[in-house]
C-alpha positions in Angstrom: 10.5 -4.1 -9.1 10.6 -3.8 -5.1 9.9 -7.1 -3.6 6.7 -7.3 -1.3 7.5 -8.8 1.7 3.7 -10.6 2.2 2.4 -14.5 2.3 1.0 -16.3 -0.4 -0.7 -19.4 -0.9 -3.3 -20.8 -2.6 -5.8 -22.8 -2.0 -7.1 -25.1 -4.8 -11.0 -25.7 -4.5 -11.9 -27.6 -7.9 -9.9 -28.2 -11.1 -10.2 -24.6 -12.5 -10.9 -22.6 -10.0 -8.3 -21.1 -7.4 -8.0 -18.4 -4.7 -5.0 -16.9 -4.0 -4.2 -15.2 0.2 -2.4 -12.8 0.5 -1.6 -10.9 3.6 -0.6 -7.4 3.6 1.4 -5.7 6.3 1.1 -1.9 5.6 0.5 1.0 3.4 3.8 0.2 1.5 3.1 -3.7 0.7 -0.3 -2.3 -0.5 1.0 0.3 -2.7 3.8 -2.5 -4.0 0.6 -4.7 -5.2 -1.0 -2.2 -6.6 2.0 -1.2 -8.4 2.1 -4.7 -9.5 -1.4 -5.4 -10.7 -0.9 -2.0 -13.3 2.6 -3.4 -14.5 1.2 -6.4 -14.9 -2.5 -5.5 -16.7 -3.1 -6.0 -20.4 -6.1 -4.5 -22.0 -9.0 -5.6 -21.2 -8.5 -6.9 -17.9 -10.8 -5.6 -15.3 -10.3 -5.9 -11.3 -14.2 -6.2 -9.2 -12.9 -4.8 -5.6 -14.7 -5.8 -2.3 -14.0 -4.7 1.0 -15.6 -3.0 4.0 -15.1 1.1 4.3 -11.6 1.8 4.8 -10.1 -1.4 3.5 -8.4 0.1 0.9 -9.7 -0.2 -2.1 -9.2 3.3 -3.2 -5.6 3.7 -1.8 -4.8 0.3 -4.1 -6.7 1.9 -6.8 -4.6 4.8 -7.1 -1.5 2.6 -6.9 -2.5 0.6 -9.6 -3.0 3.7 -11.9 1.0 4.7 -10.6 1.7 0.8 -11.8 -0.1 2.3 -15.7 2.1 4.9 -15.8 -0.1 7.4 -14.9 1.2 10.5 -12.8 -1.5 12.2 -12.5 -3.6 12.8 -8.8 -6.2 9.4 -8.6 -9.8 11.0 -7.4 -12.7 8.5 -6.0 -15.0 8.1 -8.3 -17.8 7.8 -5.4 -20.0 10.7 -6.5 -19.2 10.7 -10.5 -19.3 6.5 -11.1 -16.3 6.5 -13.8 -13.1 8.3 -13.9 -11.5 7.9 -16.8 -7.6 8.7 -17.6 -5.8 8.0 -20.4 -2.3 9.0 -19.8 -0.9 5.9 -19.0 0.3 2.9 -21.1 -3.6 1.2 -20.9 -6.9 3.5 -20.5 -7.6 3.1 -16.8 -11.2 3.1 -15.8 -11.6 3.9 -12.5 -15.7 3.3 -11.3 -17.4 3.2 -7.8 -20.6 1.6 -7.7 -21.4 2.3 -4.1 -23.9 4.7 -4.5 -25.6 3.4 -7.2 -28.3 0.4 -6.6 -26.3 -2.5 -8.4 -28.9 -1.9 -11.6 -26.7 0.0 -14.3 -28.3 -1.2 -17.6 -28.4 1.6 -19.6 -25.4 3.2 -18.4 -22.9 1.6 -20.5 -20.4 0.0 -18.3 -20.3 -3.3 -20.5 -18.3 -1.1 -23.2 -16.2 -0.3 -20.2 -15.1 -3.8 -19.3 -15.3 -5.4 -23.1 -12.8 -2.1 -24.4 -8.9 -1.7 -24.4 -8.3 -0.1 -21.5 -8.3 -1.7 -17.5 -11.7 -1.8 -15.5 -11.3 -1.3 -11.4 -14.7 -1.4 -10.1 -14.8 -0.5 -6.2 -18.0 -2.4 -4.5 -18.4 -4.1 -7.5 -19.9 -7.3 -6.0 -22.8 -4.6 -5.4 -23.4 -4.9 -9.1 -26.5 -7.2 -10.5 -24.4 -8.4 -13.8 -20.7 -8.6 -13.6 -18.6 -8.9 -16.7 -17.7 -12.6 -17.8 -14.1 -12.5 -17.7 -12.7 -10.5 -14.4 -10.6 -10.6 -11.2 -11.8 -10.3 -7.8 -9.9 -9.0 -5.0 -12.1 -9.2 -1.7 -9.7 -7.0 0.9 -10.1 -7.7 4.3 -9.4 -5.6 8.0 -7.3 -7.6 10.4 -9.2 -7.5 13.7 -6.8 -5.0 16.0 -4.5 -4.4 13.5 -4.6 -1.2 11.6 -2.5 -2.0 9.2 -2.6 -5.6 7.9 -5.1 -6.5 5.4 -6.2 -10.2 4.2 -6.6 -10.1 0.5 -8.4 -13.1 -1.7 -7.9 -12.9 -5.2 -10.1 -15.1 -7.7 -10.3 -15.0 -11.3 -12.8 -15.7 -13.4 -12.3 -16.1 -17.0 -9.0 -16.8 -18.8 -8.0 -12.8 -19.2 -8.3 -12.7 -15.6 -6.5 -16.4 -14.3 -3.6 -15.3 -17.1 -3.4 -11.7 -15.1 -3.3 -13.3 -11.6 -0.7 -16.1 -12.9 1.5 -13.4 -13.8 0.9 -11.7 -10.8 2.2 -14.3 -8.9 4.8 -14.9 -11.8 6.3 -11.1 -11.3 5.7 -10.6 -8.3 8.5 -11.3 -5.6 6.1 -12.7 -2.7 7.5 -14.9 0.0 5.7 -17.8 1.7 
């Protein structure tokens, strides 16, 4: 696994809770995490992905789907709500929630996030009931610097601080 040359460090709020920074310097480092999160991802495990237009949530997306083993193109979901593809080692669910008004009762993504596969929901803080167990990655702009992107991961459930712990476990990330 290539070593992503980004900081880490976490910041310990209360006993059980923890947020992780890390900062990303390009498109590569970005595609390395996403690379990561997939290798890393049991079934199960689903990813809630925050972050202005042109973050990169989609870009990281598609690398996480690379990380599944799936080699086949990555479309947004932004006009369909879930892509589903099955190729890789996990089913990889791949929903956007942007155009929708947070309110999806009745459209069945709860059998999305409590199935086998992995759940990565773009503008899923948008959504009026998250899932109990999940990770959230809020992705951040540097102010004039195109490239660099502040990320804040926080998990919330035990599927989701065991995913970030091996994260940080795999990954090779260098204070």
């Amino acid at each position: 696994m290539a070593e992503i040359y980004v900081n880490i460090r976490s910041n310990r709020f209360f006993e059980s809770e923890e947020i992780v920074l890390i900062q990303i310097n390009g498109l590569q480092e970005m595609e390395q995490l996403g690379l990561l999160l997939g290798q890393t991802a049991k079934g199960g495990n689903v990813l809630i992905l925050s972050g202005d237009l042109g973050a990169g949530k989609t870009t990281l997306s598609k690398s996480i789907a690379k990380g599944l083993g799936i080699q086949q193109m990555i479309k947004s979901p932004t006009y369909t709500l879930i892509r589903e593809y099955d190729e890789g080692r996990l089913p990889f669910y791949h929903m956007d929630v942007y155009r929708i008004d947070g309110d999806v009762e009745g459209m069945g993504l709860e059998e999305y996030f409590e199935g086998d596969g992995l759940c990565v929901v773009e503008w899923g803080e948008l959504l009026t009931e998250l899932p109990e167990d999940y990770l959230h990655l809020t992705i951040h702009k540097v102010a004039d610097e195109e490239d660099k992107r502040e990320m804040a991961f926080k998990a919330h459930g035990k599927l989701a601080t065991d995913w970030l712990a091996k994260v940080k476990a795999v990954g090779k990330f260098h204070e």
